[in-house]
C-alpha positions as CSV (number, residue, x, y, z in Angstrom):
1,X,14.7,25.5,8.7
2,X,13.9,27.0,5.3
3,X,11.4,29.2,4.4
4,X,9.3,26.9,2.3
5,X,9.5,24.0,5.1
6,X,8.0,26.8,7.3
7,X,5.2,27.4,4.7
8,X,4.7,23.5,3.9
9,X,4.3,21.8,6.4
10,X,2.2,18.6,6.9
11,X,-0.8,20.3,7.4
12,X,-0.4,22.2,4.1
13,X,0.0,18.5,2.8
14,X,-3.3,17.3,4.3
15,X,-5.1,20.3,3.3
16,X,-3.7,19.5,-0.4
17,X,-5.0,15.9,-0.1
18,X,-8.7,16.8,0.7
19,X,-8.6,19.3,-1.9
20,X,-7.5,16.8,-4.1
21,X,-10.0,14.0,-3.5
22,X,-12.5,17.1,-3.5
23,X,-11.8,18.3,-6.7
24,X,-12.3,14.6,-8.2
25,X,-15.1,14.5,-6.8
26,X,-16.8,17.3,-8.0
27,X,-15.4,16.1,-11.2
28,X,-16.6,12.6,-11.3
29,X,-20.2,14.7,-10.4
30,X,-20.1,17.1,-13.2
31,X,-19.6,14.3,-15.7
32,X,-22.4,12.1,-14.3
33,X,-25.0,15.3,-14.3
34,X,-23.6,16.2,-17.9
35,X,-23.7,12.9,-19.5
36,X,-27.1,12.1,-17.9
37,X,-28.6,15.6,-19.4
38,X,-27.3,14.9,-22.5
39,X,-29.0,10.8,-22.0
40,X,-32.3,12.1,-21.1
41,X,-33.1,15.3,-23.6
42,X,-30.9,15.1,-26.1
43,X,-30.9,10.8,-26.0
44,X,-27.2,10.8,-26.9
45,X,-25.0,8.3,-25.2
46,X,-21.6,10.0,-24.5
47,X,-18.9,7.5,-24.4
48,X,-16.2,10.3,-23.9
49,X,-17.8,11.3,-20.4
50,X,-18.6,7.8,-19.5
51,X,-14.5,7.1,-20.0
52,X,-14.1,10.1,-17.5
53,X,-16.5,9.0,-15.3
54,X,-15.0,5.5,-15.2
55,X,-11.4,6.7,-15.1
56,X,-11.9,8.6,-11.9
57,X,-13.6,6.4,-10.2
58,X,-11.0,3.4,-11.1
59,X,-8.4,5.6,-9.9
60,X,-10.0,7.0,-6.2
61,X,-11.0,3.1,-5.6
62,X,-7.6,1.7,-6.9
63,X,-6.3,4.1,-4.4
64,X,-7.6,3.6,-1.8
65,X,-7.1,-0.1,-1.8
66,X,-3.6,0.6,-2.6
67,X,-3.0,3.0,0.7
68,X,-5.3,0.8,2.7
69,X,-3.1,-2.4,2.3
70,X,0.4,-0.4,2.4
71,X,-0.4,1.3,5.6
């Protein structure tokens, strides 16, 4: 057994994975809060953070379909 299978082991992977889908999260709610302040008091319509909005949540749902019929 090596030393970096001691350190990685599947838990390490599952603790990866939340992170992960945590991080894009928080992502996907930082855009939405940003381009909504910037809709409502500055009445500019971001496209940029609408594509990033879009983007993540096309990938987490494309996804999870995928794992959900492979498994």
């Amino acid at each position: 057994m090596s030393f970096f299978s001691r350190l990685m082991d599947e838990r390490f992977r599952e603790y990866r994975r939340r992170s992960t889908s945590f991080a894009g999260m928080a992502g996907a709610v930082c855009a939405w809060a940003l381009f909504e302040y910037r809709w409502f008091f500055h009445h500019v319509w971001d496209w940029d953070l609408v594509a990033v909005l879009v983007t993540i949540v096309v990938v987490k749902l494309g996804l999870m379909l995928w794992y959900s019929f492979t498994q």
